[in-house]
TIMARRO-339433 format. One record per residue: x, z, y of N, C-alpha, C in turn. Coordinates in steps of 0.05 Angstrom, whole numbers, plus 5000, padded with zeros to 4 digits. Each point is the difference from the previous one (the first is absolute). Layout:
% TIMARRO-339433
XZYXZYXZY ...
% end
This chain:
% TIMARRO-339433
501750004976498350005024501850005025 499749875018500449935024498450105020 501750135016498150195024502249945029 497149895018501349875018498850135026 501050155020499050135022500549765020 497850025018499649815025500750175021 502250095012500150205027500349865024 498750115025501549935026498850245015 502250135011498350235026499849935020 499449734998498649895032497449894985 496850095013498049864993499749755005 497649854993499749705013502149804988 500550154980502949684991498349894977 496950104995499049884973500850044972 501750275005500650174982497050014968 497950055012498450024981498049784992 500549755015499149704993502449954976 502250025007501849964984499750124963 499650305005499750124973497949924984 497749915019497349904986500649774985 500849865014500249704997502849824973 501550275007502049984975499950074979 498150255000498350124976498349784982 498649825020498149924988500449664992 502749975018501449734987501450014970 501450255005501950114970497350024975 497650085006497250054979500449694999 499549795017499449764992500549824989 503850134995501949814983500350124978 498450234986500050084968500350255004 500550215028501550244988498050295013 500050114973498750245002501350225035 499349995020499750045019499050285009 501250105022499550385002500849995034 497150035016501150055031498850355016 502150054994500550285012499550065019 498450125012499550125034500950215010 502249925014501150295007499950125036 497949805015499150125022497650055007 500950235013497150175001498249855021 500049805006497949865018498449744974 500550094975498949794982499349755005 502649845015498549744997499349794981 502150094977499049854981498049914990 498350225006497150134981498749825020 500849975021497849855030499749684988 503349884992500249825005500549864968 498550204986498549954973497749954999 498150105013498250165012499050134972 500750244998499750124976497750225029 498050144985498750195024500850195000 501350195024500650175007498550264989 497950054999498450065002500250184964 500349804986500349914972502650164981 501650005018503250124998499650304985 499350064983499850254999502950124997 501449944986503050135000501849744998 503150055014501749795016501950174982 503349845013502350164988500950205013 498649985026500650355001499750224975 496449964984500350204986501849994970 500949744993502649934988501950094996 501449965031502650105005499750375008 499050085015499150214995499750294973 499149764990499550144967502349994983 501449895012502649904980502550175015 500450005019501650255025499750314987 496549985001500150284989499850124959 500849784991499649964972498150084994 497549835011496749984981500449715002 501449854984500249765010496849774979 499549835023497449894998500449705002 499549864975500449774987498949785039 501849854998499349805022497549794995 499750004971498649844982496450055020 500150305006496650035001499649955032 502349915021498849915022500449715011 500749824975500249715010498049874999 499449795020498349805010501649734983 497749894988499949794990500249715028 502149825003499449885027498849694976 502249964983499349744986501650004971 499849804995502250024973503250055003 500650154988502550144998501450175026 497650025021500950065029498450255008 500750204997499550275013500550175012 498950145018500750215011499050215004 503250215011498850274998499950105032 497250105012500649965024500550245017 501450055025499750265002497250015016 501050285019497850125012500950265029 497850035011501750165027502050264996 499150084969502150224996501950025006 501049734987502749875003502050085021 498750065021501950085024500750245004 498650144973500250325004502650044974 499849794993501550044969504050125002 500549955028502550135001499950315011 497750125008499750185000499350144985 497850024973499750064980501950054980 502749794999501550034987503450205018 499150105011502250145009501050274979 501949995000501650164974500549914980 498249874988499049814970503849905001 500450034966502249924996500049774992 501949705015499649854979497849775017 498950135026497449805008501149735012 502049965000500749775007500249744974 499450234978499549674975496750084983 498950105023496949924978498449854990 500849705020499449714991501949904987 502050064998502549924972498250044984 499250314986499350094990497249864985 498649985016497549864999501049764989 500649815003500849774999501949954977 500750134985501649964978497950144977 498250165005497949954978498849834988 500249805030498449674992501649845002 502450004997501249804997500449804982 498750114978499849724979497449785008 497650105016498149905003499749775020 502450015007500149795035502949914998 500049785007502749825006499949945025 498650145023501150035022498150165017 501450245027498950215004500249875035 498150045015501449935029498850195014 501850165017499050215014499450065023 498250005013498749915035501650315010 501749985016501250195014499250055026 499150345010499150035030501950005015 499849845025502149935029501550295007 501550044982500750265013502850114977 501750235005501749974991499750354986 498650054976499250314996500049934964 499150314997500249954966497349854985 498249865012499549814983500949724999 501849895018502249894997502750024980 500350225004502850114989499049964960 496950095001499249984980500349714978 499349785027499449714981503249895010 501750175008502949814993501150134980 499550224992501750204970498249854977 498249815004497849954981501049684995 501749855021499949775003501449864990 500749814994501849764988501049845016 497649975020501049765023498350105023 501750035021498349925022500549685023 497150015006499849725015499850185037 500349905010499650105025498949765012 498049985010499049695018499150055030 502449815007500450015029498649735014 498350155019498649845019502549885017 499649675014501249815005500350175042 499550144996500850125037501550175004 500749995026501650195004500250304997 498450095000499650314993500450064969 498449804991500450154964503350034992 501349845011502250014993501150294999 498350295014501250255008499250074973 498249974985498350164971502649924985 501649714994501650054984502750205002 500250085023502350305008498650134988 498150134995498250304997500149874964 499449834993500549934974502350074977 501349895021503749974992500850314987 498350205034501250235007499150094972 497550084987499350054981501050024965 501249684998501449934988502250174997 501749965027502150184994499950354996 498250115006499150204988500050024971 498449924993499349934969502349954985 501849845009502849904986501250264999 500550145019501450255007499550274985 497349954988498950244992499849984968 500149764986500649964976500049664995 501449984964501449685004496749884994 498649945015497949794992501049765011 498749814984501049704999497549825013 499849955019497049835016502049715003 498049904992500749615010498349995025 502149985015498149945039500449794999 496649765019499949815001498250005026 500749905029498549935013498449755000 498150035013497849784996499149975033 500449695003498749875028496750014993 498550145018497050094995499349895030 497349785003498950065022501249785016 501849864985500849835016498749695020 500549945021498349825011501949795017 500949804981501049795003500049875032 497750025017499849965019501050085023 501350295000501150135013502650025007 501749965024502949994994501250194991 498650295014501550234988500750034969 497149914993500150074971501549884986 500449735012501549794985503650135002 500350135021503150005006500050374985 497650174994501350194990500449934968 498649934994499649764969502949945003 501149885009502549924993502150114994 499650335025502050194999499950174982 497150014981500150134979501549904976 499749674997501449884981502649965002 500950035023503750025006500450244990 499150205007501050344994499550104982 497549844980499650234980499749724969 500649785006500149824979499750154965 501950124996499650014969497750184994 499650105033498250304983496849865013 499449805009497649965011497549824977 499049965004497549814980500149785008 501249784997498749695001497649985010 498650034982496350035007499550185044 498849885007499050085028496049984992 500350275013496650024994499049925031 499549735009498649925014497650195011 500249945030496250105009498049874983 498550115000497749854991497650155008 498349715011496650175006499450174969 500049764986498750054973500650304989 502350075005501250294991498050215007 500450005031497750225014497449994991 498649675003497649944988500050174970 501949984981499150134977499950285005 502250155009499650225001497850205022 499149845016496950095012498350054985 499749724977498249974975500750194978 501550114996500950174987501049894962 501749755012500349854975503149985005 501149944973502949905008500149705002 501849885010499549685007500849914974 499650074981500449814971497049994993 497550155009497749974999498549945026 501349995020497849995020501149665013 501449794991501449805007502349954981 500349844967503049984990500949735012 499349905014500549735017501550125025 499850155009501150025026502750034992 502249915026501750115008501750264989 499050225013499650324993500249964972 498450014980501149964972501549904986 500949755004501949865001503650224998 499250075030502450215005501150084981 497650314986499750194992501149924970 499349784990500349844971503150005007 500849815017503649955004500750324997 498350225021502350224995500550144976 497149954987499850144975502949864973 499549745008502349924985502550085000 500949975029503050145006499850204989 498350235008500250234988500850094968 497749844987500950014976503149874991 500949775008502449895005502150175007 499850235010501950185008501550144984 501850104998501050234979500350285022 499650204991501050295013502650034992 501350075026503150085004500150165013 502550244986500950165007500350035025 498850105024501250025034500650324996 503350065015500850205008499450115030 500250155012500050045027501849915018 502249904993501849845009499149755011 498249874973497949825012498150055024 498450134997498650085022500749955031 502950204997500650005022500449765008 501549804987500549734996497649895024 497650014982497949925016499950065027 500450225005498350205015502749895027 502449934998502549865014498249765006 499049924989498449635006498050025012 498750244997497350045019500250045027 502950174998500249995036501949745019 499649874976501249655011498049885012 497950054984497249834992498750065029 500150355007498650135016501149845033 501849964998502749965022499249645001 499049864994499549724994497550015006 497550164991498650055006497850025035 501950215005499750045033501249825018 502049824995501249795012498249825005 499149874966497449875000497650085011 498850255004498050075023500949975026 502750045011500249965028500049725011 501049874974499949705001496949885016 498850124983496950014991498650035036 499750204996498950095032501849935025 502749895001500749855018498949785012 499949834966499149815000496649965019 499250104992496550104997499649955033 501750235022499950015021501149765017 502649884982500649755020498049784991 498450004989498849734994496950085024 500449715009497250045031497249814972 498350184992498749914986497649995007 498149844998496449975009498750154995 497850135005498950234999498949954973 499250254991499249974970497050115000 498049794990496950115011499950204970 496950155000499750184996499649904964 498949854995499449744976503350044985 501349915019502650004981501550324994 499750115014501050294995498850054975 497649875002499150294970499449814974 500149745001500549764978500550114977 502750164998500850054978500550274997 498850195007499550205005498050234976 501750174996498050144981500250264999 497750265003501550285007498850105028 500950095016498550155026502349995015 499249905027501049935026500150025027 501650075012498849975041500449925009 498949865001498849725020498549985027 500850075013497849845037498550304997 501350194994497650255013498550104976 500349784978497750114978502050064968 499150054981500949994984498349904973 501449754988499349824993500450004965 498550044982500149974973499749794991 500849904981500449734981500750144971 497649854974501350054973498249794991 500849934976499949784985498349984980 497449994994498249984971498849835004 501249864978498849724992496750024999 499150154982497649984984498550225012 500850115015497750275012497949915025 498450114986498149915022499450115031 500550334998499850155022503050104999 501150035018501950185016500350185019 500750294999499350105015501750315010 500650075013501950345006498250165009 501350194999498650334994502450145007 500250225021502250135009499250225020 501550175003499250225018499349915030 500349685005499749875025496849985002 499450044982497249844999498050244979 501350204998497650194988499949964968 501549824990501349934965497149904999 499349825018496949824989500649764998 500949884981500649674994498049745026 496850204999499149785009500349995030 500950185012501049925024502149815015 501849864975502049855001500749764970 497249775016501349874987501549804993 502249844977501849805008498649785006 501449775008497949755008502449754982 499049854974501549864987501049685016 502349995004501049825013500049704999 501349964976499849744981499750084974 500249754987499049994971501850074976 502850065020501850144980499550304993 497550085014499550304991501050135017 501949945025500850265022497550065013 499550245005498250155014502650145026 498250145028500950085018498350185015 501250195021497950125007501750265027 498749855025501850075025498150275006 502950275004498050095011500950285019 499350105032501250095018500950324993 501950054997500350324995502150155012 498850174998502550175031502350124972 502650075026502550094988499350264981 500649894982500550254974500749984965 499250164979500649914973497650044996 499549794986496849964989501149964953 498250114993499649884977496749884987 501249734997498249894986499349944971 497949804993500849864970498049825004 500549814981498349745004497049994976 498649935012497750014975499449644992 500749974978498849694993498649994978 497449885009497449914984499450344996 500550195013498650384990502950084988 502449884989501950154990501350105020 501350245003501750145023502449944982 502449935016503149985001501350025016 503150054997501549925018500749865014 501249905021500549735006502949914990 499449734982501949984985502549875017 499649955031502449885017500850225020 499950164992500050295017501750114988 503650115002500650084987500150315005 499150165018500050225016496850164987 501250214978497950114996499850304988 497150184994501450174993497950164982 500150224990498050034973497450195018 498149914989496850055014499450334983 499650205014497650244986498849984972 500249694995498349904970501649904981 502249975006502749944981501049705003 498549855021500249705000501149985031 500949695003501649985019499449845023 499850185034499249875015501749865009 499249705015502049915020500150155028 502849995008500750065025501049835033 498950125012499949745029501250265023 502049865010500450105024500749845031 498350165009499249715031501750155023 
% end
């Protein structure tokens, strides 16, 4: 069995499009499949759409039970997603779980632990890691075989792979575990110069250790995971799948090798090359931007390609994407959490909906209701856990 952690402690890199979507490419090419949830904002479970609601026990009470030796078969809380593709999902405990385990000897390998019970049952484990650098982290790299780290194509993500690295070299330091690190271009958008010129600086600096495979933007991606499908069911024609098949291959194509901390550091010497290339290329960037005398840009083109919540001309302006929904609509402390006071108005026929609307300076949280379902907003990456265990979006004007 093969157990592969997805980390980045920077959100927004599509960290958990990635785990879904590799999970469920690896199910598609023959192999008994295992996707692990190990942050407490469950998005997996969202972007399965397994019901929340439904969850009665996650790996919190798993790992938990296994910390304090009542240990409890993983067997009785997995979700069936498709053939050979399951998961175990967590839940809001989760965030309490490094507190609970304080003293506990040993709590840094309870998903080892877990995970080598079933290890004959799965030929491959992938583990959704929370943006952050604590012991349920520490947990799925003592557990891991490989980690992928997937780095968004901008300038900022490039800081998550330092906090990465930093981690790493911890771990090296603290006993000999052997992780195969492999970065992954996530999110990438061909159209862009930045992206195009950090793309490059990744493949100069980190060549042997990066993925061939680049996981392209894709509508289709978001579109599935709104729908609560992975894109091997919700589109195997698109793009986006396509990807996920090439990465799955490499992957399997790979062998695990020994990395020392020597390595690491290795890396971690190239990251502040990368970082230093990086900011050159942003000053490049916004130099540029200001010397160019350019035509005014009407309001049509600002928000074209636009998806997520914005401020714009005084107001602030929502855009999200459902193809097939008939009503669209928000609900937020702006408006008394009554959907029908705000609703979207569908644009064209590609399914964008939109919906302008005046609000004074402050933090609002919302969520979107489509066709009566309440969610998050899936282009919102700013959010945070609701009184009810589910997750509002966040806006600040």
């Amino acid at each position: 069995m093969r157990t592969i952690a997805i980390i980045n402690q920077k959100g927004g890199c599509g960290k958990t499009t990635v785990s879904i979507n590799l999970a469920a490419a690896l199910a598609a090419k023959g192999y008994r499949t295992l996707l692990v949830d190990m942050d407490p904002q469950t998005h997996c479970a969202v972007g399965l759409a397994v019901p929340e609601e439904q969850i009665e026990q996650s790996i919190y009470d798993v790992l938990i039970g296994t910390g304090r030796g009542e240990p409890m078969r993983i067997n009785e809380i997995l979700w069936q997603i498709c053939e050979r593709f399951e998961l175990a999902p967590s839940s809001i405990d989760l965030a309490a779980f490094e507190q609970q385990m304080t003293g506990i000897v040993n709590r840094e390998n309870c998903l080892q632990k877990v995970l080598n019970s079933i290890k004959d049952d799965y030929d491959y484990v992938i583990i959704d890691c929370p943006p952050s650098v604590g012991l349920l982290t520490f947990n799925a790299l003592r557990a891991a075989s490989d980690v992928v780290v997937p780095v968004e194509m901008g300038y900022f993500s490039l800081h998550g792979l330092s906090k990465q690295l930093e981690t790493l070299s911890i771990l090296c330091k603290q006993c000999e575990q052997k992780i195969n690190v492999m970065v992954l271009a996530s999110m990438y958008d061909i159209r862009t110069k930045m992206g195009r010129e950090i793309l490059a600086e990744l493949k100069k600096h980190f060549s042997e250790k990066m993925f061939k495979t680049i996981v392209n933007f894709n509508t289709k991606l978001k579109e599935a995971a709104s729908l609560g499908q992975p894109i091997s069911e919700y589109d195997p024609a698109s793009k986006g799948y396509k990807d996920f098949l090439t990465l799955a291959d490499e992957l399997i194509g790979t062998n695990t090798l020994a990395h020392r901390a020597d390595l690491v550091n290795s890396l971690q010497a190239k990251l502040n090359i990368i970082s230093a290339s990086a900011e050159e290329l942003l000053a490049k960037a916004e130099s540029k931007t200001k010397a160019e005398d350019k035509p005014p840009v009407t309001l049509d083109e600002k928000l074209a390609d636009f998806y997520g919540v914005k401020q714009l001309d005084g107001h602030i302006i929502f855009s999200t994407l459902y193809p097939r929904a008939s009503v669209v609509q928000v609900a937020g402390d702006f408006n008394g959490w009554n959907p029908e006071e705000a609703a979207f108005e569908k644009v064209d026929d590609s399914g964008k909906w939109m919906l302008k609307l005046p609000l004074e300076p402050g933090t609002y949280r919302y969520r979107l209701v489509v066709d009566g379902q309440w969610q998050q907003d899936p282009y919102n990456r700013m959010t945070e856990i609701n009184p009810y265990g589910e997750m509002n979006s966040v806006l600040q004007v």
